[in-house]
Kinemage of the C-alpha trace (Angstrom):
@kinemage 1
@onewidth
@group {chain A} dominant
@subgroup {mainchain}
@vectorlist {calphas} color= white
{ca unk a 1} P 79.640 151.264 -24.881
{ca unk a 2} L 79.082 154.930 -24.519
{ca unk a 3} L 76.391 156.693 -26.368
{ca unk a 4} L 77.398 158.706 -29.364
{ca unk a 5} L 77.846 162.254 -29.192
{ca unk a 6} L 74.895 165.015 -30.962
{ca unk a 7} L 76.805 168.381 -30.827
{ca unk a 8} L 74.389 171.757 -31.156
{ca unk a 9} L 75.764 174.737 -31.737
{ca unk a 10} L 74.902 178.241 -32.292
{ca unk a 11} L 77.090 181.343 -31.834
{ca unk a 12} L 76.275 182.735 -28.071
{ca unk a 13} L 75.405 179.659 -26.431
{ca unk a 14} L 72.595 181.070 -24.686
{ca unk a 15} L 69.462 180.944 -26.188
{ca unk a 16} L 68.708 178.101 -29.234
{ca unk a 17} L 71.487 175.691 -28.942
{ca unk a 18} L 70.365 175.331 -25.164
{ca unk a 19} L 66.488 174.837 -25.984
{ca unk a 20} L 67.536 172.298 -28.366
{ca unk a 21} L 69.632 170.362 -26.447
{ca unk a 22} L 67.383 170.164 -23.513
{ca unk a 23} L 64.808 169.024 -25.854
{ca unk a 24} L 66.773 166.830 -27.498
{ca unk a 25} L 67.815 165.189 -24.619
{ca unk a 26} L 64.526 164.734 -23.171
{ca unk a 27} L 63.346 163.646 -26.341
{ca unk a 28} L 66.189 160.824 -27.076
{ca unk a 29} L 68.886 161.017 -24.058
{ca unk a 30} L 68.739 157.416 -23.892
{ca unk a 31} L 69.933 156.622 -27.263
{ca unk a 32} L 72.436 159.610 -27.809
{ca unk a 33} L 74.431 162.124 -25.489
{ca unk a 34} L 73.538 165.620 -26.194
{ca unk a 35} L 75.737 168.657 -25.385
{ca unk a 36} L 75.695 172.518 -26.979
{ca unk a 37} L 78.059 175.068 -27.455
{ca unk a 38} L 79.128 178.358 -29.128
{ca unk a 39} L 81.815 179.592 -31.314
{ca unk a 40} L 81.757 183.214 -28.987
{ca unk a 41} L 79.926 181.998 -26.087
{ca unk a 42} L 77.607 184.941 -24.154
{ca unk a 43} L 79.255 183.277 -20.983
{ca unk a 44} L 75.328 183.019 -19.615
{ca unk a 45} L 72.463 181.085 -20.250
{ca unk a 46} L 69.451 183.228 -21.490
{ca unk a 47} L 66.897 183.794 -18.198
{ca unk a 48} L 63.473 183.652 -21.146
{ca unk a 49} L 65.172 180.295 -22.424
{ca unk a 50} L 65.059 178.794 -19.171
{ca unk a 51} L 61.946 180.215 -18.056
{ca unk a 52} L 60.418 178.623 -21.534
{ca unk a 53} L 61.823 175.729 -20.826
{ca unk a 54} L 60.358 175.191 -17.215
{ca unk a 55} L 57.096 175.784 -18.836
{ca unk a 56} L 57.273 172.512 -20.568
{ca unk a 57} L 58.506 170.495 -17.673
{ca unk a 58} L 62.309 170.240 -18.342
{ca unk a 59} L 64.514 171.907 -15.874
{ca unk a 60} L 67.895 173.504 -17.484
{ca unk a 61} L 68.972 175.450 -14.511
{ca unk a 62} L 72.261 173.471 -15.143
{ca unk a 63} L 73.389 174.511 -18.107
{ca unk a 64} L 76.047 176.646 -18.985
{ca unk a 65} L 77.863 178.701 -22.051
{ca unk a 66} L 80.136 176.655 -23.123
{ca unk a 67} L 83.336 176.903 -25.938
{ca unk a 68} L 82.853 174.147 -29.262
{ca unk a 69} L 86.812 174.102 -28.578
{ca unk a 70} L 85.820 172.328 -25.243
{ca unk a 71} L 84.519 169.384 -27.562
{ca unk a 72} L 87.482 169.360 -30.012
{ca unk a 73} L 89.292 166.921 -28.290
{ca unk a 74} L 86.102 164.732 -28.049
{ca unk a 75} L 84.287 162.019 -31.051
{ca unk a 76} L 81.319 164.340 -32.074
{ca unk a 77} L 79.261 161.944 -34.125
{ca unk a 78} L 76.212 164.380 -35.328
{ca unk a 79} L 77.011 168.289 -35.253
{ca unk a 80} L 73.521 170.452 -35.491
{ca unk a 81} L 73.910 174.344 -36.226
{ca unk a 82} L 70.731 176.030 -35.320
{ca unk a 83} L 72.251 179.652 -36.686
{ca unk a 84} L 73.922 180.628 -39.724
{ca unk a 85} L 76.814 182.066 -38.230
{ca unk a 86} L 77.973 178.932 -36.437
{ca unk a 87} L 77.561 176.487 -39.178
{ca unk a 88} L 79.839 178.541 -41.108
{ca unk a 89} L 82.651 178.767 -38.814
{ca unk a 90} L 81.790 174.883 -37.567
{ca unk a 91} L 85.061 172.897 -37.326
{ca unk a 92} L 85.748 169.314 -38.489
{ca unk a 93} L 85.623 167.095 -35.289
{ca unk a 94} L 87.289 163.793 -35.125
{ca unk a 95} L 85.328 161.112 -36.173
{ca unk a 96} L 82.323 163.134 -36.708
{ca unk a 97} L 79.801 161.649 -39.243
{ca unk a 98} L 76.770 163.856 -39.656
{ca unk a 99} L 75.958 167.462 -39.777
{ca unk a 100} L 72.380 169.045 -39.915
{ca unk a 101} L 72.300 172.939 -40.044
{ca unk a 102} L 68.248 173.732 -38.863
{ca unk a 103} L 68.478 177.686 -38.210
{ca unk a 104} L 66.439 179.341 -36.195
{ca unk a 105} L 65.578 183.406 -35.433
{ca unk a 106} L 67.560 184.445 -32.261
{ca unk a 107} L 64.634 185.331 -29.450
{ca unk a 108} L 67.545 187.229 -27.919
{ca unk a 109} L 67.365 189.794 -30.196
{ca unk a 110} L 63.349 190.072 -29.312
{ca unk a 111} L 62.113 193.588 -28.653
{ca unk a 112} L 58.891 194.816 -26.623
{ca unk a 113} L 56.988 194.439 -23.729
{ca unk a 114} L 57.821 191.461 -21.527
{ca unk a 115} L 55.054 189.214 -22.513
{ca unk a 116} L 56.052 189.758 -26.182
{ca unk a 117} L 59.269 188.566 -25.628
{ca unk a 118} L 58.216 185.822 -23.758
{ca unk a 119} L 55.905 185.075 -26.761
{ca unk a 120} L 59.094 185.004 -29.083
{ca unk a 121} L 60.877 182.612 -26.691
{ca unk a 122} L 58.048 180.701 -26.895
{ca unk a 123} L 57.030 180.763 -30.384
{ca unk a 124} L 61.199 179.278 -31.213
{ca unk a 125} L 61.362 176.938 -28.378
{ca unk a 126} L 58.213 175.732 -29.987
{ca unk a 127} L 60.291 175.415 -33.814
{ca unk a 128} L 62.437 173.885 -31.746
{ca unk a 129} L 60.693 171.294 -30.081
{ca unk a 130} L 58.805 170.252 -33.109
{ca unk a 131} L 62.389 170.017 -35.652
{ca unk a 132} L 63.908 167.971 -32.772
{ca unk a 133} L 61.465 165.304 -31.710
{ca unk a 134} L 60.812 164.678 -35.153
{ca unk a 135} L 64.841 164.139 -35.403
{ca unk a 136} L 64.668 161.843 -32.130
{ca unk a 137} L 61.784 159.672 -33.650
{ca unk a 138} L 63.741 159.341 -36.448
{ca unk a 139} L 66.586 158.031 -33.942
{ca unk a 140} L 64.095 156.098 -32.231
{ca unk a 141} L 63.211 154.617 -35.800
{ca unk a 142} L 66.269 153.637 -36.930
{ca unk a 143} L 67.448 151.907 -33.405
C-alpha cells in the first residue's frame, strides 16, 4: 500500500515549499510521501535554502522547481500552502482530503549583506522546522 501523498506548495518553488518538504520528509517520510511545487515555478532551487538546509544535516541537492500541474493527475491526500499567493490559486486534487495553509515570509526577497541573508534563511527554515515536526508528531500520534 503506498504512502499517502502531503503536497507543499508555494508560488516559486524555490525557497519555503522546498525547506518544508525536506523537513517534512525527514521528519515523517516513513509514514507519508512528501513532494512540493509551485503555481509559477522559479525553474531553480534557491542556493541559501540549500545551504540552510545542509546546516541541519539534510541534503536537498536533489530537488527541483517543479509545476502543481505535474501532481494533478496524482491522489494528493494533504495539500500545505506555505504563501498566500498559492493557497489562493490552489486547485482541487482528486481525492484530496486535507488542506493546511501555514504562510511564511519569502527569505528570497531578503536584502543586505550576505550573512544577513543567510540569517533570514535561517531564521524561516527555523519557522519551518518547528510548524512541521510538530505536524509530523501529530502524524506520528495519530498512526
Amino acid at each position: 500500500m503506498s504512502k499517502p501523498l502531503v503536497l507543499v506548495l508555494c508560488t516559486g518553488n524555490s525557497c519555503r515549499s522546498h525547506l518544508a518538504e525536506a523537513i517534512l520528509r525527514r521528519a515523517a517520510g516513513d509514514l507519508v510521501e512528501v513532494a512540493s511545487a509551485g503555481s509559477k515555478p522559479a525553474g531553480y532551487v534557491h542556493p541559501e535554502a540549500l545551504a540552510v538546509l545542509k546546516e541541519i544535516g539534510i541534503d536537498a541537492s536533489g530537488h527541483h522547481s517543479k509545476h502543481l500541474s505535474e501532481f494533478l493527475g496524482r491522489q494528493v491526500h494533504t495539500v500545505i500552502t506555505v504563501c498566500g499567493n498559492a493557497d489562493q490559486v490552489c486547485p482541487a486534487f482528486p481525492g484530496q482530503v486535507v488542506r493546511h495553509h501555514w504562510g511564511f515570509s519569502d527569505p528570497a526577497h531578503a536584502t543586505g549583506t550576505p550573512d544577513e541573508i543567510r540569517a533570514e534563511f535561517r531564521r524561516v527554515r527555523d519557522q519551518i522546522r518547528l510548524v512541521f515536526e510538530a505536524y509530523a508528531a501529530g502524524l506520528r500520534h495519530r498512526a
